[in-house]
SESE-319114 format. One line per field, with one value per residue (C-alpha): residue number from 1; chain; x, z, y. Coordinates in nm, 4 decimals, always signed. Example, Ala and Ser with C-alpha at 12.3 -4.5 7.8 and 13.67 -1.06 7.14 Angstrom:
2
nr <- c(1;2)
kette <- c(A;A)
px <- c(+1.2300;+1.3670)
pz <- c(+0.7800;+0.7140)
py <- c(-0.4500;-0.1060)
//
This chain:
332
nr <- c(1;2;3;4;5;6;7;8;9;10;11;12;13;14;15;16;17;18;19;20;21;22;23;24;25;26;27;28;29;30;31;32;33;34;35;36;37;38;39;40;41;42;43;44;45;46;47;48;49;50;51;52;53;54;55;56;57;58;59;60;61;62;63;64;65;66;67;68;69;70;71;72;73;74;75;76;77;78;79;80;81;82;83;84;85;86;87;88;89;90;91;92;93;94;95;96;97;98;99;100;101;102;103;104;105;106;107;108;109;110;111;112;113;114;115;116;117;118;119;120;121;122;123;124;125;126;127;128;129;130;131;132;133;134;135;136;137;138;139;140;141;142;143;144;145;146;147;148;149;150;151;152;153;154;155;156;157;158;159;160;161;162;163;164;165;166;167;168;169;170;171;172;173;174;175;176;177;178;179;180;181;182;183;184;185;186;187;188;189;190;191;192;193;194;195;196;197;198;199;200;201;202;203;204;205;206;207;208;209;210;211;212;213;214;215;216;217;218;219;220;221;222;223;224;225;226;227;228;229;230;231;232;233;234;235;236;237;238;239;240;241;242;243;244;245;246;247;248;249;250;251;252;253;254;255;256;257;258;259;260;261;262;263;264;265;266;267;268;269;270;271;272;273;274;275;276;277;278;279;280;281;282;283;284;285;286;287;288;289;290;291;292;293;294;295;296;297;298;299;300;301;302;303;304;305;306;307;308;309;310;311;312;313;314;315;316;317;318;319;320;321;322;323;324;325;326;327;328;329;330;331;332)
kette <- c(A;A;A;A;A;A;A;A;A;A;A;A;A;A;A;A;A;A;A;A;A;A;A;A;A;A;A;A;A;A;A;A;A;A;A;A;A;A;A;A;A;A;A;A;A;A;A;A;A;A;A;A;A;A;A;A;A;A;A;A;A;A;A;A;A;A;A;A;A;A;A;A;A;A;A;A;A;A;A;A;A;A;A;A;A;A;A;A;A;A;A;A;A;A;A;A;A;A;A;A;A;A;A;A;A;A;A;A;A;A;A;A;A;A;A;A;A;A;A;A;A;A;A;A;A;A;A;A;A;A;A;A;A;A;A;A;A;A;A;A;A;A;A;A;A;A;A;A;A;A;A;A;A;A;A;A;A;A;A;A;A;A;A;A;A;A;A;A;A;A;A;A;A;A;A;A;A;A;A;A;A;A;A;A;A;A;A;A;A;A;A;A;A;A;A;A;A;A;A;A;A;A;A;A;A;A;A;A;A;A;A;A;A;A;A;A;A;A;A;A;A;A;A;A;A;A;A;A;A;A;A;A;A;A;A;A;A;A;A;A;A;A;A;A;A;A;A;A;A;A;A;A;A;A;A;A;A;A;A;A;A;A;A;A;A;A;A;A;A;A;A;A;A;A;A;A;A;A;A;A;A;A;A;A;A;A;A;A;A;A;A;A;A;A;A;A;A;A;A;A;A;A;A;A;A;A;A;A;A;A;A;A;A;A;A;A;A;A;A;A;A;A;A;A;A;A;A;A;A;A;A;A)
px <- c(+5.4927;+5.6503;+5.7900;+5.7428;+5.8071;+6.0984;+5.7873;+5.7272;+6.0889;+6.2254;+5.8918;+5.8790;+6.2526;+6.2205;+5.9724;+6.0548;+6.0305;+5.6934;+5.5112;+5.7286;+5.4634;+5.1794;+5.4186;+5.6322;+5.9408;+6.2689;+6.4823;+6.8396;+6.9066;+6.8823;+7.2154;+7.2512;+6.9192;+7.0535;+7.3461;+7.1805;+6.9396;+7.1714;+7.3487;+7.6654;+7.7761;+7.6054;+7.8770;+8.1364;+8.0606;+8.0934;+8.4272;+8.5178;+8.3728;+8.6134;+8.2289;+8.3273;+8.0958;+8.0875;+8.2727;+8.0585;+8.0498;+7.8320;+7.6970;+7.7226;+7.6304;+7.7367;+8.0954;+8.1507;+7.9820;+8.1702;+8.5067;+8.4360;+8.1918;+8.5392;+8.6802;+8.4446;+8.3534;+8.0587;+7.7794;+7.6584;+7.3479;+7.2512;+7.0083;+6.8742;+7.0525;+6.8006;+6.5302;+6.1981;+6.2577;+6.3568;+6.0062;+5.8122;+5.9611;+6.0585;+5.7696;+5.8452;+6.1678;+6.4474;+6.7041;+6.8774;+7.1216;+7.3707;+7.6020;+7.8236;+7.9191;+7.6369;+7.3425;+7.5248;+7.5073;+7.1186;+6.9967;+7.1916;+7.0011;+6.7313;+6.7111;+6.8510;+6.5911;+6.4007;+6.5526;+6.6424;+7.0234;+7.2054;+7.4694;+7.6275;+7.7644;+7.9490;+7.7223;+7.7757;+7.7950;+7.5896;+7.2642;+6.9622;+6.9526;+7.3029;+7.1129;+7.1108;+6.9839;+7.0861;+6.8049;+6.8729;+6.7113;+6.9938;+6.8686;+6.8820;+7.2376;+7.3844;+7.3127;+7.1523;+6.8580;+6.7462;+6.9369;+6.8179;+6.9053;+6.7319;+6.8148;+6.6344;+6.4835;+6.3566;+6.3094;+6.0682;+6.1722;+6.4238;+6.8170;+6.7275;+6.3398;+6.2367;+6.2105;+5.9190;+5.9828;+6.2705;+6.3908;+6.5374;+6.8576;+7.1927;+7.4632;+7.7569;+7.9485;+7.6749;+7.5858;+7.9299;+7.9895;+7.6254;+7.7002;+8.0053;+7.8406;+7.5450;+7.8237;+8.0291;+7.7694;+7.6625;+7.3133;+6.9909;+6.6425;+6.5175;+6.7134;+6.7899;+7.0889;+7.1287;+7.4031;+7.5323;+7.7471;+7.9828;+8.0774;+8.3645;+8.5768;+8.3672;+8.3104;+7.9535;+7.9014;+7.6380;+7.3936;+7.2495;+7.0736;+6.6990;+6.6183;+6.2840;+6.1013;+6.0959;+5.8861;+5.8977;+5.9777;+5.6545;+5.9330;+6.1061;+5.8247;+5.7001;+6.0431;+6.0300;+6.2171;+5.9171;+6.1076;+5.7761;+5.7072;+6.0672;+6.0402;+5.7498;+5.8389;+6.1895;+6.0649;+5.7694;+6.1029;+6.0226;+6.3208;+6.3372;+6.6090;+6.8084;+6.7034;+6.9578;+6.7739;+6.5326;+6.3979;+6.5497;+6.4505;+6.1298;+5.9885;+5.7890;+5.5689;+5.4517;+5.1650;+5.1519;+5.4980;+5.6438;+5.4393;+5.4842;+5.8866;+5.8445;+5.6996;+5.9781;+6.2441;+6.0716;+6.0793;+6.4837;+6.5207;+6.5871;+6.2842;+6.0421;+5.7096;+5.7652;+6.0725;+5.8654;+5.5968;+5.8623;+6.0542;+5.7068;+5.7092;+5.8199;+5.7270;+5.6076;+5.4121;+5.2428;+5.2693;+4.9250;+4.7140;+4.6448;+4.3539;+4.2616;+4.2884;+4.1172;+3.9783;+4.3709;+4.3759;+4.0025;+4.0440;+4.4110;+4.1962;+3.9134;+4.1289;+4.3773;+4.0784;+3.9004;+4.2921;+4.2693;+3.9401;+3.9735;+4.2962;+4.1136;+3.8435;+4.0534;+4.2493;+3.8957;+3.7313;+4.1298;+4.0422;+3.7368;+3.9402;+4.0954;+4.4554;+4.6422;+4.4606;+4.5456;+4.8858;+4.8768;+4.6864;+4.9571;+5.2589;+5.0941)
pz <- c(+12.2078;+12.2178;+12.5181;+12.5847;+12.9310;+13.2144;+13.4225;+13.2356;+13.0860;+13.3376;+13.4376;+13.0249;+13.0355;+13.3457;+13.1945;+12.8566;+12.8410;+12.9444;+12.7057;+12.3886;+12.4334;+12.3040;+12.1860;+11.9620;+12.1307;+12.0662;+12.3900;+12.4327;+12.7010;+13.0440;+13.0855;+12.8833;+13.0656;+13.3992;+13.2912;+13.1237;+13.4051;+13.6879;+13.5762;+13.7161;+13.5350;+13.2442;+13.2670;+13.2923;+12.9973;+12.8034;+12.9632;+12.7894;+12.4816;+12.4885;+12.5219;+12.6985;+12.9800;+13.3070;+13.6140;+13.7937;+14.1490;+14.2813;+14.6316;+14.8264;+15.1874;+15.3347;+15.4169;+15.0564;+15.0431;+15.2939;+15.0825;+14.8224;+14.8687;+14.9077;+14.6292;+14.3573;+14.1284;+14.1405;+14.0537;+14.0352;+13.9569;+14.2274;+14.0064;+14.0058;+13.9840;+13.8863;+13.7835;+13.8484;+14.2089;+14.1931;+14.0299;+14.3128;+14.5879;+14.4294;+14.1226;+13.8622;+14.0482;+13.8018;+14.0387;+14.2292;+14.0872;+14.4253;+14.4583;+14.7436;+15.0097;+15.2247;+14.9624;+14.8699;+15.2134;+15.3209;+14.9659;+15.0343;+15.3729;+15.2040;+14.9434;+15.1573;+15.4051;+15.1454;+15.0610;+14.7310;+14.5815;+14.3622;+14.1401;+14.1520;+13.7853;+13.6872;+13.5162;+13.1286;+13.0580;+12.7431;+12.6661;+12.6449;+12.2963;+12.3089;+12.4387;+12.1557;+12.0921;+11.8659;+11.7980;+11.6545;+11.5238;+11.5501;+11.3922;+11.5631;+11.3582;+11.4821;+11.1342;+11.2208;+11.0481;+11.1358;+11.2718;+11.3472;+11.5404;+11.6712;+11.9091;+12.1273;+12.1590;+12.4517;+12.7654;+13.0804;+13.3421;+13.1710;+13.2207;+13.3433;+13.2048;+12.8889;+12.5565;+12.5103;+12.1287;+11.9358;+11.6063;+11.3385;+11.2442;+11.0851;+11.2786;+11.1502;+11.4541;+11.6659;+11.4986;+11.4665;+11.8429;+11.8811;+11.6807;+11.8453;+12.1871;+12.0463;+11.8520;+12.2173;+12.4341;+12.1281;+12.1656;+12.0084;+11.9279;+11.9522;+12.1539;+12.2352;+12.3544;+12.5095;+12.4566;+12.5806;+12.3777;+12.6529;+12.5602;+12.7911;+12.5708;+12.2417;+12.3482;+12.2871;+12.6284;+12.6960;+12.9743;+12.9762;+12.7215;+12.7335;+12.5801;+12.4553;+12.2846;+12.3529;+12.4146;+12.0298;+11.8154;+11.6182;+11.4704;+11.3041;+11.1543;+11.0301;+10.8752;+10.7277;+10.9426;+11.1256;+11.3985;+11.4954;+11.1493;+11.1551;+11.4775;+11.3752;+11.0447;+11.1794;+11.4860;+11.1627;+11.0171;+10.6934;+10.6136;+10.6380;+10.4916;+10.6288;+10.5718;+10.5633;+10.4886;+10.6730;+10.6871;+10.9103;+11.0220;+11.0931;+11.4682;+11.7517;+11.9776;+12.3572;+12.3583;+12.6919;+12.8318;+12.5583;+12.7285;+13.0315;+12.9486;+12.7532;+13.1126;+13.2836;+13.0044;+12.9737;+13.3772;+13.3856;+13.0028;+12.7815;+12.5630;+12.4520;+12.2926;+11.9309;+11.9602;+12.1182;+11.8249;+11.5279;+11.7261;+11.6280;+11.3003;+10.9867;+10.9377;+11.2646;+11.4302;+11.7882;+12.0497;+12.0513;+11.7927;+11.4535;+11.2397;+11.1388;+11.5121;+11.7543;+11.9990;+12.2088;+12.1794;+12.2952;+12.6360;+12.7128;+12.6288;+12.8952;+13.1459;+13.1533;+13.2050;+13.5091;+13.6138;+13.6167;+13.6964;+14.0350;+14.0956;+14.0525;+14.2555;+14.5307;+14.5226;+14.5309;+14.8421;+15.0072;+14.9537;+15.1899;+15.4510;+15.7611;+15.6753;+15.9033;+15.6859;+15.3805;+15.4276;+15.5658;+15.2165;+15.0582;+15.2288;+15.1207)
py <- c(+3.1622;+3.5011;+3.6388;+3.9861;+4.0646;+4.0129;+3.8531;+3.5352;+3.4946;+3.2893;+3.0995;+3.0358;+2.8823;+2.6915;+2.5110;+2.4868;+2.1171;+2.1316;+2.3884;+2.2263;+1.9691;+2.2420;+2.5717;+2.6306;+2.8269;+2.9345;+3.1103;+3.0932;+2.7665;+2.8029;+2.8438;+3.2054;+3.3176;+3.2541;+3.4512;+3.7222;+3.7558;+3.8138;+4.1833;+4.1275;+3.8093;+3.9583;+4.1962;+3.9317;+3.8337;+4.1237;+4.1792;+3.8091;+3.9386;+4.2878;+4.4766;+4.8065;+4.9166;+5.1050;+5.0357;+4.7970;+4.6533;+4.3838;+4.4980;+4.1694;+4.3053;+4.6502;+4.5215;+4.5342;+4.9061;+5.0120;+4.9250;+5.1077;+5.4274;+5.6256;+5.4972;+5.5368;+5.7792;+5.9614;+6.0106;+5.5998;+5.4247;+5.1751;+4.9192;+4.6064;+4.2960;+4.0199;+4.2084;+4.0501;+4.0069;+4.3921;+4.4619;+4.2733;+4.4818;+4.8012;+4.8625;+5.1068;+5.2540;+5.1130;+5.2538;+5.5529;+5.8048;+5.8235;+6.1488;+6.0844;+5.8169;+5.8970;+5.8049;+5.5202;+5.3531;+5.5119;+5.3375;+4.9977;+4.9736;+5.1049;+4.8124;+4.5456;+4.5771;+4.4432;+4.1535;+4.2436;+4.3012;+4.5629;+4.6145;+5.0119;+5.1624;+5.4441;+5.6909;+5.7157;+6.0634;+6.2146;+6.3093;+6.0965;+6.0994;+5.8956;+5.5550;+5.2841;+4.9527;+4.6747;+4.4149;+4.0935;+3.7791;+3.4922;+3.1252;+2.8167;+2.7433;+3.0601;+3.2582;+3.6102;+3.6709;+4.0123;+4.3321;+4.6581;+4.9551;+5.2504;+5.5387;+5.6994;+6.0664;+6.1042;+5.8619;+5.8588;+5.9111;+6.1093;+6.0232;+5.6607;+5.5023;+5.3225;+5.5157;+5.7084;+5.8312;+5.6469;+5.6419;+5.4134;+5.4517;+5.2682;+5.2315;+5.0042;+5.0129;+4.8939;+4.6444;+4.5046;+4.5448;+4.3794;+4.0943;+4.0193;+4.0454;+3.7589;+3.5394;+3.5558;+3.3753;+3.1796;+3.3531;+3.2350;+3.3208;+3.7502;+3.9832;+4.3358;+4.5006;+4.8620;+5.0616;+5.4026;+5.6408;+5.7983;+6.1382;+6.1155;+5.8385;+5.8284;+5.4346;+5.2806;+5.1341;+4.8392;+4.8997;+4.5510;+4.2819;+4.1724;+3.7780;+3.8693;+4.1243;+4.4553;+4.7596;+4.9079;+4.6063;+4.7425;+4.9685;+4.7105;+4.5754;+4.9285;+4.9654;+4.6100;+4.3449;+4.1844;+3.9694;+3.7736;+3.6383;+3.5501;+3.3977;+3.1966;+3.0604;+2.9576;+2.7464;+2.6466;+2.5574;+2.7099;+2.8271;+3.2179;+3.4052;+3.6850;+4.0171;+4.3029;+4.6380;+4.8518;+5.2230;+5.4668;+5.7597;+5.6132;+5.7180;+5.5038;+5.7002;+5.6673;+5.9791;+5.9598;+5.8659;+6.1328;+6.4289;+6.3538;+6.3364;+6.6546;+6.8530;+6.6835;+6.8349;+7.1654;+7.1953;+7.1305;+7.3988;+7.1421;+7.1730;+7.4470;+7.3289;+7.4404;+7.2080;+6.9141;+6.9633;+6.9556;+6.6567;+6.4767;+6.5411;+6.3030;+5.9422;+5.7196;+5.4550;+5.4724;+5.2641;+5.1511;+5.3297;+5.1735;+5.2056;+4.8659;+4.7878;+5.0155;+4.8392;+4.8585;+5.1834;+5.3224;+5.0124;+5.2632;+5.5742;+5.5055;+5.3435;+5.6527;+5.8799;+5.7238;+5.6940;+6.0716;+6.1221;+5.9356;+6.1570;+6.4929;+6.3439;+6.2388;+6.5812;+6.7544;+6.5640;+6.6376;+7.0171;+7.0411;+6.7801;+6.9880;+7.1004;+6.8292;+6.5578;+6.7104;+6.6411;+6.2952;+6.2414;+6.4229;+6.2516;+5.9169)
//
């Protein structure tokens, strides 16, 4: 059983006992998940392990908001601290960039009334292409099989969403601060950590870690370190060995989270199209598209288009509404 998603991680560990009877599986213990789950003692525990990252504050009620709004720096980034329970309430919003005092306390009330919490961060200056991530495959005996580490290009939403076009790369220093993080909580089984070069202080910063498999672990395997067969012939237990080398400058590629990131850039000047094009360019692997496997890739296809053609449809049967409806539709 690979886990994939935030969704089913904690159902999956929960009852771990359970599905060993019919799967094999191999998560960190409860314990770590717990842990790793809730944000703020994640970062507690990369304060233990000497991890640098920002200034964070766990937003108990508004007592505690009211404490500190004057005393922080701004800008912030209000997000999620357990994130399923985040998801249910809030949906794709993965938080609020807050400027002064006064957003600070209208988004607390704002998220409070319902019923979920927050943790508030310093923002890590730099630009999007500065987010990391350190991947790693650690054995049941604590030896780490895989590492990789990839950047990322461009993001969507931009600033603060989930890479849309990333890229392999080596980077010695992550993967020693990486390592250190995994070997600190005595971590096991696939994981991914995000980091944050801040262009303030020159520190790589960690954002937060994810105990399952992420969006463009494809990558890896396209560059050679395929963490599933790893996975599997561990918990198989036959024996895998570590694996030290892959290809960078290799790219993964969301079509349609990278151009919709690319209107958002061009919109604030921060791309022109000839530079989005040649960004494209050089060795990659899509997000869904391969040839020997199409079937994924024409199901997206159609579903995306009667997406859109519902939306044109909608804004078309708005256009011959009277004006006051229009905007109801609109505000909705």
């Amino acid at each position: 059983m690979f886990v994939t998603s935030d969704n089913f991680l904690s159902i999956v560990s929960r009852n771990r006992k359970k599905l060993e009877k019919y799967y094999f599986i191999n998560l960190p213990n409860q314990e770590i998940i717990e842990s790793i789950s809730d944000k703020y003692k994640q970062y507690q525990s990369a304060l233990k392990a000497g991890i640098s990252f920002p200034k964070t504050y766990f937003l108990e009620d508004i007592e505690k908001v009211n404490q500190i709004k004057d005393k922080i720096k701004y800008p912030v980034f209000l997000k999620a601290l357990e994130v399923t329970s985040w998801r249910k309430v809030m949906g794709g919003i993965k938080g609020f960039v807050l400027n002064d005092s006064d957003e600070l306390v209208e988004k607390y009330n704002f998220i409070f009334k319902r019923g979920v919490q927050g943790i508030l961060q310093e923002v890590i200056q730099g630009p999007d292409t500065a987010h990391f991530k350190y991947c790693a495959y650690v054995s049941r005996n604590g030896e780490f099989l895989l590492q990789f580490t990839l950047r990322k290009i461009r993001q969507n939403p931009i600033n603060f969403g989930i890479g849309a076009v990333v890229e392999s790369i080596d980077y010695p220093e992550l993967k020693e601060i990486g390592k250190r993080f995994f070997k600190s909580i005595n971590y096991k089984g696939v994981g991914s950590a995000e980091f944050k070069l801040d262009e303030m202080d020159g520190k790589l910063k960690l954002i937060e870690l994810n105990p399952r498999y992420w969006q463009q672990n494809a990558l890896a395997d396209k560059c050679g370190m395929n963490f599933a067969l790893i996975d599997y012939l561990e918990v198989t237990q036959q024996n895998p060995q570590p694996s030290l080398n892959f290809k960078t400058g290799v790219k993964w590629v969301n079509v349609y989270l990278d151009f919709g990131s690319f209107l958002n850039y061009r919109r604030i000047g921060k791309i022109s199209f000839k530079e989005w094009i040649t960004s494209l360019k050089g060795k990659k692997i899509y997000s869904i598209f391969a040839w020997n496997d199409l079937l994924p890739v024409c199901y997206d296809v159609s579903k995306k288009s009667i997406s859109t053609s519902k939306y044109f449809s909608k804004r078309i049967i708005t256009s011959f509404k009277p004006r006051t409806i229009a905007k109801d539709d609109q505000i909705r």
